[in-house]
PQR file of N, CA, C, O and H, with PARSE charges and radii, in Angstrom:
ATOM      1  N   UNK A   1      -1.944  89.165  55.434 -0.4000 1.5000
ATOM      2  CA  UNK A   1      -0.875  89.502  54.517 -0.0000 2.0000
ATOM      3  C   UNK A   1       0.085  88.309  54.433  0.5500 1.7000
ATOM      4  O   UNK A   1       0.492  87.859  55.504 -0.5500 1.4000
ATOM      5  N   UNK A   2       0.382  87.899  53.606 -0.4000 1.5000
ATOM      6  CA  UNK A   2       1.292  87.172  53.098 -0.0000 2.0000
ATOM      7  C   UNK A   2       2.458  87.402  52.322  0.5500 1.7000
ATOM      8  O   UNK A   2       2.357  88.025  51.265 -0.5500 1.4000
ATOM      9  H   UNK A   2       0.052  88.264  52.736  0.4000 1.0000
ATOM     10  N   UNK A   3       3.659  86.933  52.758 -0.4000 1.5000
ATOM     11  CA  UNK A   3       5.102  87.346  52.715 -0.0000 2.0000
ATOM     12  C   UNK A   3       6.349  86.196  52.556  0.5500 1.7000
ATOM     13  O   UNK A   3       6.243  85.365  53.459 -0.5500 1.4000
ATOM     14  H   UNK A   3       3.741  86.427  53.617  0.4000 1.0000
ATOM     15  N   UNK A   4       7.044  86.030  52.012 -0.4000 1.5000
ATOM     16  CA  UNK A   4       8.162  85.134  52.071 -0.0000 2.0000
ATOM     17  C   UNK A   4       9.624  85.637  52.412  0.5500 1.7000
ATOM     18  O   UNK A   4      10.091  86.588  51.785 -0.5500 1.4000
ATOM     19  H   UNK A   4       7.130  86.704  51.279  0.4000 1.0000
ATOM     20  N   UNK A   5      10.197  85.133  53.200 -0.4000 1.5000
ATOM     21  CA  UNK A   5      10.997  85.466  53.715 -0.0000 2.0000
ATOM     22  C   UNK A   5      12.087  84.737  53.494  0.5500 1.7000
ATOM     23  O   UNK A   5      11.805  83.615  53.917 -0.5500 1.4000
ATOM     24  H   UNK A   5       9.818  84.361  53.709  0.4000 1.0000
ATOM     25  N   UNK A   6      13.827  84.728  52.819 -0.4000 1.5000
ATOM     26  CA  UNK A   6      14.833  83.759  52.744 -0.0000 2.0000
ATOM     27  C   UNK A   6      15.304  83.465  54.350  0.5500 1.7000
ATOM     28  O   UNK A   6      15.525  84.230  55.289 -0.5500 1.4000
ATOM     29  H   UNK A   6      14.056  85.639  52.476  0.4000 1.0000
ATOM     30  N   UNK A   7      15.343  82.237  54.236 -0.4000 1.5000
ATOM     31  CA  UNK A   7      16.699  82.011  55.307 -0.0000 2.0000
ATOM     32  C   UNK A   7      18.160  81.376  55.003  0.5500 1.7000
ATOM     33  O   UNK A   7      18.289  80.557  54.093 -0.5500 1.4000
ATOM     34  H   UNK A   7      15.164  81.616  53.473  0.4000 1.0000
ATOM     35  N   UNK A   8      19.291  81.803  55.833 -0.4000 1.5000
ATOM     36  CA  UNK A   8      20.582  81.161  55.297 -0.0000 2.0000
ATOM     37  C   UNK A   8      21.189  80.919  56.543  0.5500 1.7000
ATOM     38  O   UNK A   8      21.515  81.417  57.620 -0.5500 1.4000
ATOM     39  H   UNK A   8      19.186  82.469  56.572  0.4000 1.0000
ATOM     40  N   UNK A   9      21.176  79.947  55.882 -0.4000 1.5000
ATOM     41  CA  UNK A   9      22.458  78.341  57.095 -0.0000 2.0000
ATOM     42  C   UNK A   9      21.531  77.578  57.487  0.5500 1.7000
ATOM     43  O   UNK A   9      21.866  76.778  58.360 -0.5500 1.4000
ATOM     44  H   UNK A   9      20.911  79.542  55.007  0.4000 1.0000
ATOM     45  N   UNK A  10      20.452  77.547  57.134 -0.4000 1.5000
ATOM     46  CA  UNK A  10      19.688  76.547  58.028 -0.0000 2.0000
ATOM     47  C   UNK A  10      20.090  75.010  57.693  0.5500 1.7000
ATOM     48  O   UNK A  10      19.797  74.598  56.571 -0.5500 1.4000
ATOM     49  H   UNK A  10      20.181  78.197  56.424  0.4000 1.0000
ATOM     50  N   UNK A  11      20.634  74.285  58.451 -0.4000 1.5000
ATOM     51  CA  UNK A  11      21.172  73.116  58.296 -0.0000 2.0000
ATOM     52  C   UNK A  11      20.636  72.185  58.188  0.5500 1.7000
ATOM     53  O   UNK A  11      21.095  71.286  57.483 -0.5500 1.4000
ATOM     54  H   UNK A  11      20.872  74.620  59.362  0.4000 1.0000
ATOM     55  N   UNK A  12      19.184  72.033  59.012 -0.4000 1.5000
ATOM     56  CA  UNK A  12      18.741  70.576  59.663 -0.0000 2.0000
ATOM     57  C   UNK A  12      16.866  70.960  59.311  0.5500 1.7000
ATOM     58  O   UNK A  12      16.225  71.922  59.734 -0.5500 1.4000
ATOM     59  H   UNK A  12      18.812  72.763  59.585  0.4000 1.0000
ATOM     60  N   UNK A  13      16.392  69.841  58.425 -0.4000 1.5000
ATOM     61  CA  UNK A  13      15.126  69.497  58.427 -0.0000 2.0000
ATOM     62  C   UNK A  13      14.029  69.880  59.683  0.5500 1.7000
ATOM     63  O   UNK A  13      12.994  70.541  59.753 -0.5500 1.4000
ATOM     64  H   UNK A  13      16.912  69.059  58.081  0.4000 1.0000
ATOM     65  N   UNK A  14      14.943  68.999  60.726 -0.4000 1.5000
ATOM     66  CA  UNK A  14      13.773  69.338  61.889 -0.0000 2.0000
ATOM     67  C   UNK A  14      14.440  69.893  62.966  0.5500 1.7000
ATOM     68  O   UNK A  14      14.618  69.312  64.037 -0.5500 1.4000
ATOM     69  H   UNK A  14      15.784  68.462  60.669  0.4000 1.0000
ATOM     70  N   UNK A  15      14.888  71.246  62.639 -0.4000 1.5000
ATOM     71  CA  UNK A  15      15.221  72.514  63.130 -0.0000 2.0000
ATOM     72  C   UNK A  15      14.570  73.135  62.417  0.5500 1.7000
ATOM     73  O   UNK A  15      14.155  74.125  63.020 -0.5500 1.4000
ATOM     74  H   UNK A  15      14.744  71.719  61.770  0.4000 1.0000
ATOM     75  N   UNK A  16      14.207  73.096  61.337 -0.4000 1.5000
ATOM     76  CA  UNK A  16      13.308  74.186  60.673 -0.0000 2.0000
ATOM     77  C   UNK A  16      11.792  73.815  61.235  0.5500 1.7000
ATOM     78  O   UNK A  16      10.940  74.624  61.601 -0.5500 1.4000
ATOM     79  H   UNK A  16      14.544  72.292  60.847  0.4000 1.0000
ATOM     80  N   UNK A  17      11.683  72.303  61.201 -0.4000 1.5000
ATOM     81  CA  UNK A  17      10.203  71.959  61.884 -0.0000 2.0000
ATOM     82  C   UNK A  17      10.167  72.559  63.192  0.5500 1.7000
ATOM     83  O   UNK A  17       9.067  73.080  63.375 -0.5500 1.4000
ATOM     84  H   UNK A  17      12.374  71.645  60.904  0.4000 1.0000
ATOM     85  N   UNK A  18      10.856  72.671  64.060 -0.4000 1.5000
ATOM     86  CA  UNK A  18      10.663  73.184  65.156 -0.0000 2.0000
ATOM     87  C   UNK A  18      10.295  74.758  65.390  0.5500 1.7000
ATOM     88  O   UNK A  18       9.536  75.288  66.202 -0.5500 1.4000
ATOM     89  H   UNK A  18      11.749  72.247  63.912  0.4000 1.0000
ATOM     90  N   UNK A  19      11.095  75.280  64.403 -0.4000 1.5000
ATOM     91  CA  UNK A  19      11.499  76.356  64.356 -0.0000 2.0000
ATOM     92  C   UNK A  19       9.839  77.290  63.485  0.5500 1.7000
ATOM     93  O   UNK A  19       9.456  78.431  63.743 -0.5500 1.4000
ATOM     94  H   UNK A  19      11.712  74.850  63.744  0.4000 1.0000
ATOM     95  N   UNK A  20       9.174  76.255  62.434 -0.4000 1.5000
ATOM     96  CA  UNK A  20       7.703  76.476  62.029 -0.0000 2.0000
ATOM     97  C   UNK A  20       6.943  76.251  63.261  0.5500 1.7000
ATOM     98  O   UNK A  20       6.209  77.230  63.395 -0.5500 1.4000
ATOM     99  H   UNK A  20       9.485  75.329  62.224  0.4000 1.0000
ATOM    100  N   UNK A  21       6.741  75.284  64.388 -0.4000 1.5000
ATOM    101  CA  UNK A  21       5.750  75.391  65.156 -0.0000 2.0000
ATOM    102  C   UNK A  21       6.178  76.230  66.200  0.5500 1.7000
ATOM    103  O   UNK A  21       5.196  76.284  66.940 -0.5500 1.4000
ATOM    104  H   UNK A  21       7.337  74.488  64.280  0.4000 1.0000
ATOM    105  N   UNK A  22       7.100  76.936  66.706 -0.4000 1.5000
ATOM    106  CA  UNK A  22       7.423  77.970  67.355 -0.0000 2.0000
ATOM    107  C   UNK A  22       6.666  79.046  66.818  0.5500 1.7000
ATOM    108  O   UNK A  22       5.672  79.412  67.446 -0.5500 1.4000
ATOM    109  H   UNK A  22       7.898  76.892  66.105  0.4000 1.0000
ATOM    110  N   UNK A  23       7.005  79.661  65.663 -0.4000 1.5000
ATOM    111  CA  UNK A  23       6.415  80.681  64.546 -0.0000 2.0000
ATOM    112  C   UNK A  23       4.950  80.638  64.927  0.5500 1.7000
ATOM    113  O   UNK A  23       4.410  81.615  65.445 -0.5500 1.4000
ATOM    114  H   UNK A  23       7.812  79.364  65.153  0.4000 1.0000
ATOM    115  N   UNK A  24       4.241  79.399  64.651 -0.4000 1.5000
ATOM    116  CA  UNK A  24       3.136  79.124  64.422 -0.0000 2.0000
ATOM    117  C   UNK A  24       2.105  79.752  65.462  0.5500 1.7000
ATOM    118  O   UNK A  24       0.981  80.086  65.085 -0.5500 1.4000
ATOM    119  H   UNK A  24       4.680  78.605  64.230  0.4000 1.0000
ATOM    120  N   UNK A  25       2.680  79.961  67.285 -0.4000 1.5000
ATOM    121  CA  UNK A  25       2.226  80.202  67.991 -0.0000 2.0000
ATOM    122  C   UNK A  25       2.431  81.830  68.240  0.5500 1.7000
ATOM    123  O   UNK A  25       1.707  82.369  69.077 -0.5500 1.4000
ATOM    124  H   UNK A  25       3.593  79.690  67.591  0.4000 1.0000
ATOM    125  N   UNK A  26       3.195  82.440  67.678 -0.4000 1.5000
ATOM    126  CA  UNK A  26       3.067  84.089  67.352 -0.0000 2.0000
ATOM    127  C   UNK A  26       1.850  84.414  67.758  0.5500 1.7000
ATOM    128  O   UNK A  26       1.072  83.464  67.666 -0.5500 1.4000
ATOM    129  H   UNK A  26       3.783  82.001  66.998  0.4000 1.0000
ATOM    130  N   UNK A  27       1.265  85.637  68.275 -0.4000 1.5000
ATOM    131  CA  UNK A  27       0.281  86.701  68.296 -0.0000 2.0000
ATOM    132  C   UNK A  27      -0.048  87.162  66.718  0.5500 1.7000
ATOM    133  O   UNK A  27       0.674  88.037  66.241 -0.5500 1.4000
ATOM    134  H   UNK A  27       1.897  86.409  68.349  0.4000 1.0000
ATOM    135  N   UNK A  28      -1.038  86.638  65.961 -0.4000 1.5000
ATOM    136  CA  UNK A  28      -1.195  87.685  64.468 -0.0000 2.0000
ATOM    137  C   UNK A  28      -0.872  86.437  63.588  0.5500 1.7000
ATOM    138  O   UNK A  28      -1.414  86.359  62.486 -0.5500 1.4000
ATOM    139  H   UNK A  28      -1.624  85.927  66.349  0.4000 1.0000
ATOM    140  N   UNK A  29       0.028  85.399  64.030 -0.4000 1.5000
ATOM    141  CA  UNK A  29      -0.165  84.585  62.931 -0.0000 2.0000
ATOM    142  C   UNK A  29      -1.210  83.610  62.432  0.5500 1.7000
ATOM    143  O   UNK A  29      -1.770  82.961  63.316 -0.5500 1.4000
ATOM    144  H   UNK A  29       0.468  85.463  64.926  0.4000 1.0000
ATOM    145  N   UNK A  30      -1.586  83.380  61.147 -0.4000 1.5000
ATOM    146  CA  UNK A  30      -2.118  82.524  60.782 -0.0000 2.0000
ATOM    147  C   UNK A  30      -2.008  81.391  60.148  0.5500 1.7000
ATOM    148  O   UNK A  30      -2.659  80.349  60.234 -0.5500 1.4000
ATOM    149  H   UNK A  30      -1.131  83.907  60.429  0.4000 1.0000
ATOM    150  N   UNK A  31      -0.491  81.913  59.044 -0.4000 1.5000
ATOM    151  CA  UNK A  31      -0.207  80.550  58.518 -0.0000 2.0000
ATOM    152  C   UNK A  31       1.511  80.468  58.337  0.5500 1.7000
ATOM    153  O   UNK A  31       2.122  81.453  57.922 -0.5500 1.4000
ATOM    154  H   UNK A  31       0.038  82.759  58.975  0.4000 1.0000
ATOM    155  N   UNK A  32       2.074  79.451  58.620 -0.4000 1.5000
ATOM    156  CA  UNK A  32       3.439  79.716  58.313 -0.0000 2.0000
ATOM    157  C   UNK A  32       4.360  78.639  57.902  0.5500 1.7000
ATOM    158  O   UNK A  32       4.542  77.742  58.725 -0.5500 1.4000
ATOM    159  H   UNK A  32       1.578  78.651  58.957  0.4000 1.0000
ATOM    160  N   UNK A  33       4.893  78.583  56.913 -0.4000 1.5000
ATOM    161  CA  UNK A  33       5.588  77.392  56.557 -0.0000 2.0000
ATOM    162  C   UNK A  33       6.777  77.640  56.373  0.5500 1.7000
ATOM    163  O   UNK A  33       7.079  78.821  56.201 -0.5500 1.4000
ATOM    164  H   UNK A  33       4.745  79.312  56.245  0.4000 1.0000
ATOM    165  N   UNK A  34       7.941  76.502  56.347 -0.4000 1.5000
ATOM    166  CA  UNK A  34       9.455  76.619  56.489 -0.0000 2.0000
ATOM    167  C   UNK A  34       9.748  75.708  54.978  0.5500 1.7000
ATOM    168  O   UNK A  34       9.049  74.770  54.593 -0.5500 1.4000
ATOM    169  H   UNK A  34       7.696  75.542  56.487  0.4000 1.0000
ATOM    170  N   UNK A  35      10.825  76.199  54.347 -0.4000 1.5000
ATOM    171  CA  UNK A  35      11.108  75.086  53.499 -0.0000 2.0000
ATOM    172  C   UNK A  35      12.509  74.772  53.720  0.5500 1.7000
ATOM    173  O   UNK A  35      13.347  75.658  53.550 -0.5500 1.4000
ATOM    174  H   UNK A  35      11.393  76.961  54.660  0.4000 1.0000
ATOM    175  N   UNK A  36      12.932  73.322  54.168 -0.4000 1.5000
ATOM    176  CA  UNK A  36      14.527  73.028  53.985 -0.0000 2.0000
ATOM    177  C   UNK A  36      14.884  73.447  53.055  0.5500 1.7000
ATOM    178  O   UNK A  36      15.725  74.346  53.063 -0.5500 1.4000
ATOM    179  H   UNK A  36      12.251  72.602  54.305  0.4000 1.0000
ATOM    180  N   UNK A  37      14.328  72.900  51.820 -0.4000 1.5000
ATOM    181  CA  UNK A  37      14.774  72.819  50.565 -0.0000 2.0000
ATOM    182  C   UNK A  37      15.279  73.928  49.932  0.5500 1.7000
ATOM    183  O   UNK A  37      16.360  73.975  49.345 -0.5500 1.4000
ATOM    184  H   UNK A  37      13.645  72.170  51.814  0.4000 1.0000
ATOM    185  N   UNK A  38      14.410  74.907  50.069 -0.4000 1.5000
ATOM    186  CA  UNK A  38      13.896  76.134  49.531 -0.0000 2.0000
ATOM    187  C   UNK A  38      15.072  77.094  50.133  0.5500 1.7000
ATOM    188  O   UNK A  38      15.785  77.799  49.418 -0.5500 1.4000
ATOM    189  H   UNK A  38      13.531  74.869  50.546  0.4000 1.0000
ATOM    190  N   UNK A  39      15.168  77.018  51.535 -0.4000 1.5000
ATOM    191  CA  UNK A  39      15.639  78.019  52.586 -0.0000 2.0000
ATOM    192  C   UNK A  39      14.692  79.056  52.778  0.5500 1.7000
ATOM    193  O   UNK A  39      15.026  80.206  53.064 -0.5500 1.4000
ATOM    194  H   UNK A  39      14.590  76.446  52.116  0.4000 1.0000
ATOM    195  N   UNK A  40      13.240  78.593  52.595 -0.4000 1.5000
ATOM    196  CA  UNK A  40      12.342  79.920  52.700 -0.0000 2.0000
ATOM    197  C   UNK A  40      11.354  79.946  53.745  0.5500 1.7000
ATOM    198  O   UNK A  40      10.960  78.907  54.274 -0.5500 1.4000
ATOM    199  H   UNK A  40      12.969  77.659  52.363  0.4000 1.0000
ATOM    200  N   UNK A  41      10.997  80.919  54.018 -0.4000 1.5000
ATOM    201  CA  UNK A  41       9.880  80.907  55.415 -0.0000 2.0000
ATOM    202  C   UNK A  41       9.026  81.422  54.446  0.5500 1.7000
ATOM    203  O   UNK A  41       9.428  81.881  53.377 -0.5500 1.4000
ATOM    204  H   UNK A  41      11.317  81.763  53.588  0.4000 1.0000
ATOM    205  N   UNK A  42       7.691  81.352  54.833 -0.4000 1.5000
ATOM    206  CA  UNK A  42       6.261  81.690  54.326 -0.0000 2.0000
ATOM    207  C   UNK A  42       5.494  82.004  55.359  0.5500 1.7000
ATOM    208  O   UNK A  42       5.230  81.039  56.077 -0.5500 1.4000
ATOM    209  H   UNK A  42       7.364  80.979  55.701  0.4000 1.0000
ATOM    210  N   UNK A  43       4.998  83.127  55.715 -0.4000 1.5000
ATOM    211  CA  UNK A  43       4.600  84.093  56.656 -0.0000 2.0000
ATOM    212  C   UNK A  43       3.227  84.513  56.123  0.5500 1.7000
ATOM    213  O   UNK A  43       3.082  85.290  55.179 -0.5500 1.4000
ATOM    214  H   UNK A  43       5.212  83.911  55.131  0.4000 1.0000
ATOM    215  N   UNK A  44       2.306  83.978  56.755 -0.4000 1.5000
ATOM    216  CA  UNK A  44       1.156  85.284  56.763 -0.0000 2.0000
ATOM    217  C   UNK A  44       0.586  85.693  57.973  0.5500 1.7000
ATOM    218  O   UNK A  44       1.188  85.077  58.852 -0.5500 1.4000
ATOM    219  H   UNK A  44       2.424  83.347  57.522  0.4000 1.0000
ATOM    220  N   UNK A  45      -0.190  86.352  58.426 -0.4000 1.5000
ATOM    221  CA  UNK A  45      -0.675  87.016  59.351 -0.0000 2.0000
ATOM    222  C   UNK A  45      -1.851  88.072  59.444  0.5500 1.7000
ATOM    223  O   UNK A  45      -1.196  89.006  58.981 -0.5500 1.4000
ATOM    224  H   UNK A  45      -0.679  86.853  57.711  0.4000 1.0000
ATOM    225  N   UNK A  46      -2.619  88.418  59.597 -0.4000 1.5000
ATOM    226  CA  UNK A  46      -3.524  88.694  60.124 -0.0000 2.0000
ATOM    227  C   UNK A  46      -3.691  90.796  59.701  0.5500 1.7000
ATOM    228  O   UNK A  46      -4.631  91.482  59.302 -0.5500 1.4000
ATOM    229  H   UNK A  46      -3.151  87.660  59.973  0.4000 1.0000
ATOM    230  N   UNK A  47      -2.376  91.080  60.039 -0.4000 1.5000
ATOM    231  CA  UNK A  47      -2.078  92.770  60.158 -0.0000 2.0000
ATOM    232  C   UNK A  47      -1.021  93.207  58.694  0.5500 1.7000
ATOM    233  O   UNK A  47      -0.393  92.500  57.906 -0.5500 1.4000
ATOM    234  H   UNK A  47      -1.612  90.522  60.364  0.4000 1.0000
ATOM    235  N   UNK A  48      -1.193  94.594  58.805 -0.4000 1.5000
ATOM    236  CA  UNK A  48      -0.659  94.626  56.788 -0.0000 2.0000
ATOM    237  C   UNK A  48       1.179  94.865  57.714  0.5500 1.7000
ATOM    238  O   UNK A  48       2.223  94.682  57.087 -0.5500 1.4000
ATOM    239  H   UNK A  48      -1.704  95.168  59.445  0.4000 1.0000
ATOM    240  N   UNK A  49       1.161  95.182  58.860 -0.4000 1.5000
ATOM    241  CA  UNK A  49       2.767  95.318  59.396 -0.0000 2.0000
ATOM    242  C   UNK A  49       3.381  94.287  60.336  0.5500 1.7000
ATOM    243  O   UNK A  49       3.192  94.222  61.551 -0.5500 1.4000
ATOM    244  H   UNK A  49       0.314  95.330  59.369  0.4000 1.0000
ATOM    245  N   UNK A  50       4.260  93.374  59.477 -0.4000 1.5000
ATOM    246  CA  UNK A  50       4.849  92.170  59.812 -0.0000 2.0000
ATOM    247  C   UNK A  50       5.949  92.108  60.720  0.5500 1.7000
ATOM    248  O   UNK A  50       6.124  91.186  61.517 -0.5500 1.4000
ATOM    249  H   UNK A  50       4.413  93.428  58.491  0.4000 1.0000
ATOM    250  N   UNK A  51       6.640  93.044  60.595 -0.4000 1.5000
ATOM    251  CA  UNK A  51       7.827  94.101  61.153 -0.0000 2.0000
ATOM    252  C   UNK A  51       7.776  93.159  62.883  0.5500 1.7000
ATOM    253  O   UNK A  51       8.589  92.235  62.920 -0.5500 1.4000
ATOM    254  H   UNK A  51       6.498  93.792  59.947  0.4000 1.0000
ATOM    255  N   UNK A  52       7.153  93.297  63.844 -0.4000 1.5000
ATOM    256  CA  UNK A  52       6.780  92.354  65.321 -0.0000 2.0000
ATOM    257  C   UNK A  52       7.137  91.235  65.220  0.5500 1.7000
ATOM    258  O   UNK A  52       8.103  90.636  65.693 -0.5500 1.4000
ATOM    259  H   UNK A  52       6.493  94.048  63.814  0.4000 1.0000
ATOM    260  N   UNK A  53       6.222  90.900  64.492 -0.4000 1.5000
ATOM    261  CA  UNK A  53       6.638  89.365  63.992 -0.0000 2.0000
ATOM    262  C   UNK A  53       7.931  88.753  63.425  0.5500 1.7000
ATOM    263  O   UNK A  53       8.492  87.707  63.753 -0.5500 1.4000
ATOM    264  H   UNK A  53       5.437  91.387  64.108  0.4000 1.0000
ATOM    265  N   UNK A  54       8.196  89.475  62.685 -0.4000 1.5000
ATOM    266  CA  UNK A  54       9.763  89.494  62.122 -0.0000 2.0000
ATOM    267  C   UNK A  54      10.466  88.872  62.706  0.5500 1.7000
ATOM    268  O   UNK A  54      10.892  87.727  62.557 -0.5500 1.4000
ATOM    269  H   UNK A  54       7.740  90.324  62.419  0.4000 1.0000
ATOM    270  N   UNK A  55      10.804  90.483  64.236 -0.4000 1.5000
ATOM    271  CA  UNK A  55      11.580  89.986  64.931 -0.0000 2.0000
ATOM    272  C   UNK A  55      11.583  89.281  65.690  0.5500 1.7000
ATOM    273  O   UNK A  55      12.632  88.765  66.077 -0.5500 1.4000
ATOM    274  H   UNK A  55      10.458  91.414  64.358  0.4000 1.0000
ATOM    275  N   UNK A  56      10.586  89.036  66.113 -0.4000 1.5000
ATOM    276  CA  UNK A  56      10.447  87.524  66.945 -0.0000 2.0000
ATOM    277  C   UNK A  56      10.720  86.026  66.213  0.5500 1.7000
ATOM    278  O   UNK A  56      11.308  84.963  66.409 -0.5500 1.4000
ATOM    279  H   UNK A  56       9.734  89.455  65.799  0.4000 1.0000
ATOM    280  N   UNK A  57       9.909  86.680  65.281 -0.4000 1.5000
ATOM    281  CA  UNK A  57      10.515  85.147  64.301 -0.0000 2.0000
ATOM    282  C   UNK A  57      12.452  85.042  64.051  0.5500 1.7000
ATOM    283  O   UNK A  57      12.867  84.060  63.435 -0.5500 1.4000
ATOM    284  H   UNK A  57       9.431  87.544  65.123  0.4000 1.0000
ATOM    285  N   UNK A  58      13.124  85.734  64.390 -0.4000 1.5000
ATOM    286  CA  UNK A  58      14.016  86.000  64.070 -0.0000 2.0000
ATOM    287  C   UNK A  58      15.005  85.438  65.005  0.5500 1.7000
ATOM    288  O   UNK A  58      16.054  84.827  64.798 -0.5500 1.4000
ATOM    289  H   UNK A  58      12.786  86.531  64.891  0.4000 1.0000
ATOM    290  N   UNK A  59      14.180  85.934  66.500 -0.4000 1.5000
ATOM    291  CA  UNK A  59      14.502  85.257  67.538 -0.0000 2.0000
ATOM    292  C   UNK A  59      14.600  84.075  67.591  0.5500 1.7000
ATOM    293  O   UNK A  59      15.701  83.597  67.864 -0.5500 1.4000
ATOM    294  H   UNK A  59      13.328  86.430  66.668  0.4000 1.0000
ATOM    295  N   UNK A  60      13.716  83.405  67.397 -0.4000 1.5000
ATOM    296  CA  UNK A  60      13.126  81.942  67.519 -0.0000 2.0000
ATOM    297  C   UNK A  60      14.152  81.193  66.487  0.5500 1.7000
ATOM    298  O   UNK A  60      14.391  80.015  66.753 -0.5500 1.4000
ATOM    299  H   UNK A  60      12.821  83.793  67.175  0.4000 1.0000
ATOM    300  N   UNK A  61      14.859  81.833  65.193 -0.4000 1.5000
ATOM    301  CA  UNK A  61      15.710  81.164  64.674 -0.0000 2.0000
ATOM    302  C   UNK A  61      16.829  80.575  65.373  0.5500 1.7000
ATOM    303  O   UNK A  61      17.379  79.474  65.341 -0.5500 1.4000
ATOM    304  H   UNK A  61      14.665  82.789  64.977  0.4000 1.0000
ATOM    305  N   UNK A  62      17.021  81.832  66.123 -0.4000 1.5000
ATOM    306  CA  UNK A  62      18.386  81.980  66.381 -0.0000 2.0000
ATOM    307  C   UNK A  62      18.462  80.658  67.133  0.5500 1.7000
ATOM    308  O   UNK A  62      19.185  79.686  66.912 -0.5500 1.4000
ATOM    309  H   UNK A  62      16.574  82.726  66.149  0.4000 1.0000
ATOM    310  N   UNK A  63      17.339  80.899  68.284 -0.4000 1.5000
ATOM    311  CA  UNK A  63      17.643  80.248  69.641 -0.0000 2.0000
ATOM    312  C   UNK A  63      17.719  78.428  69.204  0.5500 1.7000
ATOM    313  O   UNK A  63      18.465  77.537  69.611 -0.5500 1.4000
ATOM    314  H   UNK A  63      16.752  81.688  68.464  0.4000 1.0000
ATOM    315  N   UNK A  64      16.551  78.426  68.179 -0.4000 1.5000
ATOM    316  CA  UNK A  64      16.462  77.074  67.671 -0.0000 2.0000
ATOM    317  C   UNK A  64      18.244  76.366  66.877  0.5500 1.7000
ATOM    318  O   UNK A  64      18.859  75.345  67.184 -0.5500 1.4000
ATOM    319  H   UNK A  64      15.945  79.150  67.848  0.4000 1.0000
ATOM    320  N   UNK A  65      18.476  77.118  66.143 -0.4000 1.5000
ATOM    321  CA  UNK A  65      19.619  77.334  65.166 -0.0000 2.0000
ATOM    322  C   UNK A  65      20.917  78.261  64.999  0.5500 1.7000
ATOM    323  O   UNK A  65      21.242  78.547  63.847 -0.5500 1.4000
ATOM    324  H   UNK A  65      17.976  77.947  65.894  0.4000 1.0000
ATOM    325  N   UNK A  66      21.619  78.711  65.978 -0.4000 1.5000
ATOM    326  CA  UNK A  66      22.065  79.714  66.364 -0.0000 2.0000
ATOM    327  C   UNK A  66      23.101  80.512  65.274  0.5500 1.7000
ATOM    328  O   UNK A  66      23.603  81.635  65.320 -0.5500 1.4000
ATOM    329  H   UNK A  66      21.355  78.479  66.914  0.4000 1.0000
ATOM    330  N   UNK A  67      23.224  79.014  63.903 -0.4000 1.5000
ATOM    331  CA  UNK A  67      23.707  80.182  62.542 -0.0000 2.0000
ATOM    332  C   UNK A  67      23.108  80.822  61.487  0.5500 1.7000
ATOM    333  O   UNK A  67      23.481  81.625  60.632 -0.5500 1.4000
ATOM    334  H   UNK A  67      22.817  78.102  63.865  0.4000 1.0000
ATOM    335  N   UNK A  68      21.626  80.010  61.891 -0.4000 1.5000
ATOM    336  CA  UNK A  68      20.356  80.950  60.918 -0.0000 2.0000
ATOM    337  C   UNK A  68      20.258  81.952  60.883  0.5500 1.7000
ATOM    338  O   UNK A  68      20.315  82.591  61.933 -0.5500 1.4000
ATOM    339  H   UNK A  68      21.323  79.357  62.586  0.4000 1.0000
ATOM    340  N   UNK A  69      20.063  82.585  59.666 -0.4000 1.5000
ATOM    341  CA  UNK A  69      19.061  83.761  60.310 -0.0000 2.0000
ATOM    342  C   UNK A  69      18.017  83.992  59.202  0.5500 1.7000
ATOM    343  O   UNK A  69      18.282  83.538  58.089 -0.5500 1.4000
ATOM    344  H   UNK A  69      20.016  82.066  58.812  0.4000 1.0000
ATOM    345  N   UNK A  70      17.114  84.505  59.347 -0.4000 1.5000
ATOM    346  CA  UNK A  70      15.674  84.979  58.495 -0.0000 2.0000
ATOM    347  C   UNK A  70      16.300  86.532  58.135  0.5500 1.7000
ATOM    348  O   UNK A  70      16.585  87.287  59.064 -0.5500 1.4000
ATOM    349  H   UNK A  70      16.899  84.874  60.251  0.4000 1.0000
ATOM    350  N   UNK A  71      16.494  86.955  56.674 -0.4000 1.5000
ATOM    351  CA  UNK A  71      16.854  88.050  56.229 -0.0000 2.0000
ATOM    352  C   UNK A  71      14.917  88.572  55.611  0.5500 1.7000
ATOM    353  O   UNK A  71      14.103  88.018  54.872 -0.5500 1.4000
ATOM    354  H   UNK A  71      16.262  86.342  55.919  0.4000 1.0000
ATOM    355  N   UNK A  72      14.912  89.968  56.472 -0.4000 1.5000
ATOM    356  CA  UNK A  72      13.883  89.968  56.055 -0.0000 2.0000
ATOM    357  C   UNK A  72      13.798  91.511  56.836  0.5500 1.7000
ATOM    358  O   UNK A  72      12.766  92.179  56.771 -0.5500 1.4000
ATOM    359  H   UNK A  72      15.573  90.417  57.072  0.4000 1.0000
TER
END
């Protein structure tokens, strides 16, 4: 399943790079991309309920970026 997700505040290029190969190592994921530009995450995975992932991905913002967040 494939999904896009906004993010807001993300400040820094490679905080978001970091913040994609964190993602990347999820349980269920398969593909995932970050856009500075965009402010968007691109999520797919494996299962039709993303919801796990989410919040972990959500986590991983924070800790990387602590004014991000992934609205989703």
């Amino acid at each position: 399943m494939k999904k896009v997700y906004r993010l807001e505040n993300l400040d820094c290029a490679h905080c978001a790079a970091k913040m994609e190969t964190a993602i990347a190592k999820l349980e269920g994921v398969t593909k995932v991309q970050i856009s500075f530009l965009t402010q968007k995450l691109t999520l797919e995975t494996d299962c039709d309920d993303q919801t796990a992932i989410v919040e972990q991905a959500k986590k991983i913002c924070k800790k990387v970026e602590p004014d991000c967040r992934l609205l989703g």
